[in-house]
C-alpha positions as CSV (number, residue, x, y, z in Angstrom):
1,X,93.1,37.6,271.6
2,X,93.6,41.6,271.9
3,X,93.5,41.8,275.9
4,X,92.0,45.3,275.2
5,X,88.8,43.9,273.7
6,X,86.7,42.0,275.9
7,X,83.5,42.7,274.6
8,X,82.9,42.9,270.8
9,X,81.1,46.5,270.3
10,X,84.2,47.5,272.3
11,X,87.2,49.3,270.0
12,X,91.0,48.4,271.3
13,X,92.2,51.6,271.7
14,X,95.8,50.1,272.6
15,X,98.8,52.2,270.6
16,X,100.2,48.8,269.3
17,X,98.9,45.9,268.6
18,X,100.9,42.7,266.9
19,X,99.1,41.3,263.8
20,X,97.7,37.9,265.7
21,X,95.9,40.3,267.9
22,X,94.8,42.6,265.4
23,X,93.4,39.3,263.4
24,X,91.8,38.3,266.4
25,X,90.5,41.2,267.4
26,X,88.8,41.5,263.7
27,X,87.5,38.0,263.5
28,X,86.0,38.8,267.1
29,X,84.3,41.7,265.5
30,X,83.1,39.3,262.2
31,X,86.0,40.8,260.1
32,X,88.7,38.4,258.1
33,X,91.8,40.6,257.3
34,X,92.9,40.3,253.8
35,X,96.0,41.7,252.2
36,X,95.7,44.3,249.3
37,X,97.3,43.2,246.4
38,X,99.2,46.3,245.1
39,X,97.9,47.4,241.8
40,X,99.8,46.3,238.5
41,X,99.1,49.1,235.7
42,X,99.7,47.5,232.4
43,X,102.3,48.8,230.2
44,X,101.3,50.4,226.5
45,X,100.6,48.1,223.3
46,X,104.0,47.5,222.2
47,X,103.0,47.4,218.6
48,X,100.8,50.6,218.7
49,X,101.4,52.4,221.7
50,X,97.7,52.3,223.2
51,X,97.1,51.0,226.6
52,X,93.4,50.0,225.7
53,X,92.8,46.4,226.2
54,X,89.7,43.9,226.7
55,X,90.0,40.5,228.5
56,X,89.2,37.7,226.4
57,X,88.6,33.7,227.6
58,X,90.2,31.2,225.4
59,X,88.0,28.3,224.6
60,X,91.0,26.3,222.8
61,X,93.4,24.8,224.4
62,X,95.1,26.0,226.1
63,X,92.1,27.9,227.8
64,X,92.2,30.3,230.4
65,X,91.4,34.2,229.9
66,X,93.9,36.9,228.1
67,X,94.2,40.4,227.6
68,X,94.2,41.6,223.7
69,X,95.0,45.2,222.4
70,X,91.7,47.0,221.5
71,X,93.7,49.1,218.6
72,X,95.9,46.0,217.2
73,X,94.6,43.1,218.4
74,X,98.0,42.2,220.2
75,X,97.4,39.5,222.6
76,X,99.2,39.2,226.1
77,X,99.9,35.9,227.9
78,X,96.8,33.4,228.8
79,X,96.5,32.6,232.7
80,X,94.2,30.5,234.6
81,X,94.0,33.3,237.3
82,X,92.3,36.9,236.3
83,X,94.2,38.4,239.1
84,X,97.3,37.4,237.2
85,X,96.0,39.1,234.0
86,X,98.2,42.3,233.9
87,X,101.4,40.9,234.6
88,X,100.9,38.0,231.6
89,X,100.2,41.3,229.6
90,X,103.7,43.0,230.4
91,X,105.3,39.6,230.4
92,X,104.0,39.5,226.7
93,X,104.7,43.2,225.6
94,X,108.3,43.0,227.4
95,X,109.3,39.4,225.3
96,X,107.7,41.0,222.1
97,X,110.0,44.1,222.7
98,X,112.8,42.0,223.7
99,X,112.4,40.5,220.2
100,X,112.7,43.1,218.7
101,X,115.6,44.9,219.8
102,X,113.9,47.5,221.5
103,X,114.8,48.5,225.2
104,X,111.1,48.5,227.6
């Protein structure tokens, strides 16, 4: 527990804290610390150069949710996990590409 807190309306005003007492501190307070995930921008359609896509569910096997190319209808990669959508999308323009013969 931050030994600068002792009551929880109180802020730590200590210059340093180490993560287990910040993560106290906040779950003192009512807070959970969570991790940003860093933001994955999707690379451009590799068949017409757009970068607009919609996310689509799959209701064959094998199911899950993918992203497809608004222009083209080029489909990315299907994944179980929505937070994993973009990266199954360059995963599938970078293959497609590879291919190909084309450099990313």
């Amino acid at each position: 527990m931050c030994k600068h807190i002792e009551e929880p309306h109180q802020i730590c005003n200590a210059t340093q804290l180490t993560f287990e007492e910040l993560k106290d501190a906040a779950e003192k307070l009512g807070y959970n610390l969570v991790k940003k995930k860093e933001h994955m921008p999707i690379k451009p359609c590799p068949i017409c150069g757009k970068k607009r896509t919609e996310i689509w569910h799959s209701t064959s096997e094998p199911r899950g949710d993918f992203r497809k190319c608004k222009n083209c209808e080029f489909k990315g990669g299907i994944v179980t996990k929505k937070s994993n959508l973009n990266q199954a999308w360059n995963d599938a323009v970078d293959r497609y590409l590879k291919e190909k013969g084309e450099k990313k």
